[in-house]
N, C-alpha and C positions, 0 to 999 in steps of 0.2 A: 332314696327310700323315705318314705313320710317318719315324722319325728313328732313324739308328744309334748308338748308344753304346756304347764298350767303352774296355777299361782292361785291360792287364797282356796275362791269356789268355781272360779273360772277353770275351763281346762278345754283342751286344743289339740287338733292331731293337722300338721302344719303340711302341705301338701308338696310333694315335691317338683311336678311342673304342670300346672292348671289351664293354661292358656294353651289352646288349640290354632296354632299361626296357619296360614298358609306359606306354600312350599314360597323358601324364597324371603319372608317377609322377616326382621327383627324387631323386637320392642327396644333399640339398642338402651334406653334407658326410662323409666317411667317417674317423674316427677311428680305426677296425680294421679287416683284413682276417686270414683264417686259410683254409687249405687242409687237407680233410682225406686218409686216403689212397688215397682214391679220386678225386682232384682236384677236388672239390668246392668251389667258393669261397664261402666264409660273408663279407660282408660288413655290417658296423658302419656303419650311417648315424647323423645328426640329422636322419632324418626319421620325427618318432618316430608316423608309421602305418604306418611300412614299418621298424622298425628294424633287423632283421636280414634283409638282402636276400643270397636264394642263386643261387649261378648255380652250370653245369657251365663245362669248364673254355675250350669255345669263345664264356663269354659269354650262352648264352641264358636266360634270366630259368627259374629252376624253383620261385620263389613267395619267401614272406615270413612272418616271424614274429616276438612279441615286442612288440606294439602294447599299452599301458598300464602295462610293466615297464620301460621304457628312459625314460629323461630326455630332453631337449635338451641334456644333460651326458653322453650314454653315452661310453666313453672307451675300452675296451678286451675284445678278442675272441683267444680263441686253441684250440686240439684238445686237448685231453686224450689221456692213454696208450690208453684206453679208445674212444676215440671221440666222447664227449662235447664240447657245445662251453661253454664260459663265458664269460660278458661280466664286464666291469667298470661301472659307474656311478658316477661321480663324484656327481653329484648326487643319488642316492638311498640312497648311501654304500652299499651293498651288491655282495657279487660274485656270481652265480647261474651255477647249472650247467643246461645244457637238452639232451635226445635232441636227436638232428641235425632233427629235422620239429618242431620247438618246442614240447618236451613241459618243463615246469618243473619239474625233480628236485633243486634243492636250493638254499638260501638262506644266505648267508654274511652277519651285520652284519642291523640293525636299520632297514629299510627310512625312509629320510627321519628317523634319530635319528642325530646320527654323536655320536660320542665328545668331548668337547673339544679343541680345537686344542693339537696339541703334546704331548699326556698319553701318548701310545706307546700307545693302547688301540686295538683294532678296533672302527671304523673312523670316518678324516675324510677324505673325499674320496678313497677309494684308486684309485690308477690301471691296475692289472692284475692278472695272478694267472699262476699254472703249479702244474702236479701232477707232484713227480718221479715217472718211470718206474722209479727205485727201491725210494723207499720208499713210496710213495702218497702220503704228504704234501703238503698243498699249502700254496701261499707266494703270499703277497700283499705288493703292494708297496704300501705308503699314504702316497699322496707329495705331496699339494698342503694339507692341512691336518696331517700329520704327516712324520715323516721317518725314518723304517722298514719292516722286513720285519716280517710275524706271520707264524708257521709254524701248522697246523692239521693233526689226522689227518684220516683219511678221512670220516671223519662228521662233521666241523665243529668238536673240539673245540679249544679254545684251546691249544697247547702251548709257544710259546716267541716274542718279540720281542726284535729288537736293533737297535740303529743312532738317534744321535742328530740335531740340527741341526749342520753342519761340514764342515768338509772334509778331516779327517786320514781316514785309510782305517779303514772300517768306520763312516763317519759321511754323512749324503746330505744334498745341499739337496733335490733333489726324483728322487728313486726312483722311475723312471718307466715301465720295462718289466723283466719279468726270461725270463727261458727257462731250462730246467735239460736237461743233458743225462746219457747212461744212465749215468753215474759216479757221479748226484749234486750234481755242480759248478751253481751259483747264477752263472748273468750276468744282471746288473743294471744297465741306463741308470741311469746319475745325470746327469741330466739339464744340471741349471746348471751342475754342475761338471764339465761337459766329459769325463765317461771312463766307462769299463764299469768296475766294482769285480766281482771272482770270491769267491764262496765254500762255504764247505763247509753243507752242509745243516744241521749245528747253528751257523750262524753263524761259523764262525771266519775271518776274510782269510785267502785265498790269495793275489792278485796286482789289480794293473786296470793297465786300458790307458787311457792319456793322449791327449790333444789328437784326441778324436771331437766336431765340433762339434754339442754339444746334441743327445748320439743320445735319441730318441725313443721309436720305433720297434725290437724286437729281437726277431730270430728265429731258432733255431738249424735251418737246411734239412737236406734228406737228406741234401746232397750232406758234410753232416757241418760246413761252414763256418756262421760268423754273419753274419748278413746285418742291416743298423742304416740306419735312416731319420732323417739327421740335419737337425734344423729350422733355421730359419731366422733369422738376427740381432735380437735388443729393442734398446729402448732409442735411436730413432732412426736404427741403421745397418741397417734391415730390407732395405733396397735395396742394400745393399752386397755385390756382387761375388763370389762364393769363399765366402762364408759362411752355411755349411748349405744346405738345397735340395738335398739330392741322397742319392746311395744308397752306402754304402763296405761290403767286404766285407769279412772276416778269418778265417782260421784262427785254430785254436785256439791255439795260442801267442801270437797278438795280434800276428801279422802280415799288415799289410793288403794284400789283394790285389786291390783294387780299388776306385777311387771313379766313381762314375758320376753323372752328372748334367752341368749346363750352369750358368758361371758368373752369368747372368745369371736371375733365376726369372720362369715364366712354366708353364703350364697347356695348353701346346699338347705336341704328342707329343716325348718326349726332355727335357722342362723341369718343375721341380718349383717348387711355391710352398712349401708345408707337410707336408713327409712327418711321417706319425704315425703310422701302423701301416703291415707289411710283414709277407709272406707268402712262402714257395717251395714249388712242387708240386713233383712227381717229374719232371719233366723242367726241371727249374733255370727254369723261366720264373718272373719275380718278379710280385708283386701289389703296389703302394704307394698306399695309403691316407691324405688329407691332410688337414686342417681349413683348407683356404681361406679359410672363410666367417670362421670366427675370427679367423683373420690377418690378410686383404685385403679378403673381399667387404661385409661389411657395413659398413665402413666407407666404400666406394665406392659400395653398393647393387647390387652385383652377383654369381651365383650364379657364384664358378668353378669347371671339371670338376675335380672332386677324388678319380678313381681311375685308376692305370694300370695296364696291364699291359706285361712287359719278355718278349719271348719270346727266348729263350737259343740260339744262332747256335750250331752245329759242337759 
């Protein structure tokens, strides 16, 4: 049954199964989700004969693409200025850029070669990308076998890396989504360490916002806000209460105007297990994309739904 969620002035009636599969098909788990502007919804599975599954934006299935370029590692999906869409791959260490009907126009990183761990080189395991609307540039975050940004121009050439292992500002333990908006400005999940770090296109800190549990998931919507998919507790307190599993919103000064979600996690409409990508079309409805399977299912042997959609109230 759908379920209301709201916060502040925000408010949300959270859908309980959106996506219209064909017979046969599973999302067994979604990593990414991205909207483009014509509310198209690209989603990012682990199901890698389906990996980029699209729908419009009531849901019904308008095909698939991407089957032998995507891992069981694919990790991250988002629009380009242009239109374009790019994934991330964790696993094949590479970031590719595709037309929206899955045509393969461009290849970032050395397919299945990644860099050594640690060495600040493109790439080990990187986790996302973005192309500012500024300068073309695009920025990748390579965050589970390194722990920085690499900048590149438009055609792929290597221009500039920063950021080491750490936690004083301008340093990541795991850089895990970024968005840039039309200023410029670089927001970046740093993931273990609990905050968004801001900065300027050639690297320099500007600011970050503290205590976002394990934002994820980062996206900057039309409606001009940031919208962060923050995951859920390691180390034993995975079941713990309040802690991540849910969706927090902010303006750009890094003030939150909403957290959304259910303290307790669950997979049923209004409850989150794993959010890891997130999305917003032109009418504020959210998209939240999780890795269940990573988190909970496989360890129980079971496939949880791992996409929602949040349709936007008044």
């Amino acid at each position: 049954m759908p379920a209301q969620l709201s916060d502040g002035n925000l408010s949300y009636t959270a859908l309980d199964i959106w996506e219209q599969l064909p017979e046969g098909v599973t999302l067994v788990e979604c990593p990414g989700v991205a909207v483009d502007a014509n509310d198209t919804v690209y989603v990012l599975t682990r199901n890698t004969e389906h990996p980029v599954m699209v729908f419009d934006s009531d849901g019904k299935w308008q095909g698939s693409w991407g089957q032998g370029n995507f891992t069981e590692r694919s990790h991250g999906i988002w629009i380009g200025p242009e239109g374009d869409v790019w994934g991330a791959d964790d696993g094949t260490h590479t970031i590719t850029r595709w037309s929206p009907d899955g045509e393969l126009l461009q290849t970032l990183g050395d397919p299945y070669n990644p860099a050594p761990a640690w060495a600040g080189k493109p790439f080990n395991r990187p986790t996302h990308a973005a192309v500012s609307p500024k300068s073309g540039d695009i920025f990748v975050t390579d965050g589970y076998g390194n722990s920085c940004v690499h900048r590149f121009d438009a055609d792929g050439n290597h221009k500039q890396t920063w950021g080491t292992p750490g936690i004083d500002a301008g340093q990541f333990i795991r850089p895990h989504n970024i968005a840039i908006d039309e200023d410029g400005l670089l927001y970046i999940a740093d993931r273990e360490c609990h905050r968004v770090q801001i900065f300027s296109e050639s690297g320099q800190f500007v600011t970050m916002w503290n205590n976002i549990h394990r934002p994820d998931g980062l996206t900057l919507a039309p409606d001009g806000n940031i919208y962060i998919g923050e995951l859920n507790e390691m180390g034993g307190m995975q079941d713990a209460p309040g802690l991540g599993h849910r969706v927090s919103v902010y303006d750009r000064s890094g003030n939150r105007l909403a957290l959304l979600g259910h303290p307790d996690e669950g997979d049923e409409a209004g409850k989150f297990i794993a959010p890891h990508g997130i999305a917003v079309d032109s009418k504020g409805d959210i998209y939240v994309g999780e890795v269940c399977n990573t988190i909970r299912g496989k360890a129980l042997g079971v496939e949880f739904h791992s996409l929602s959609k949040l349709v936007r109230e008044g």
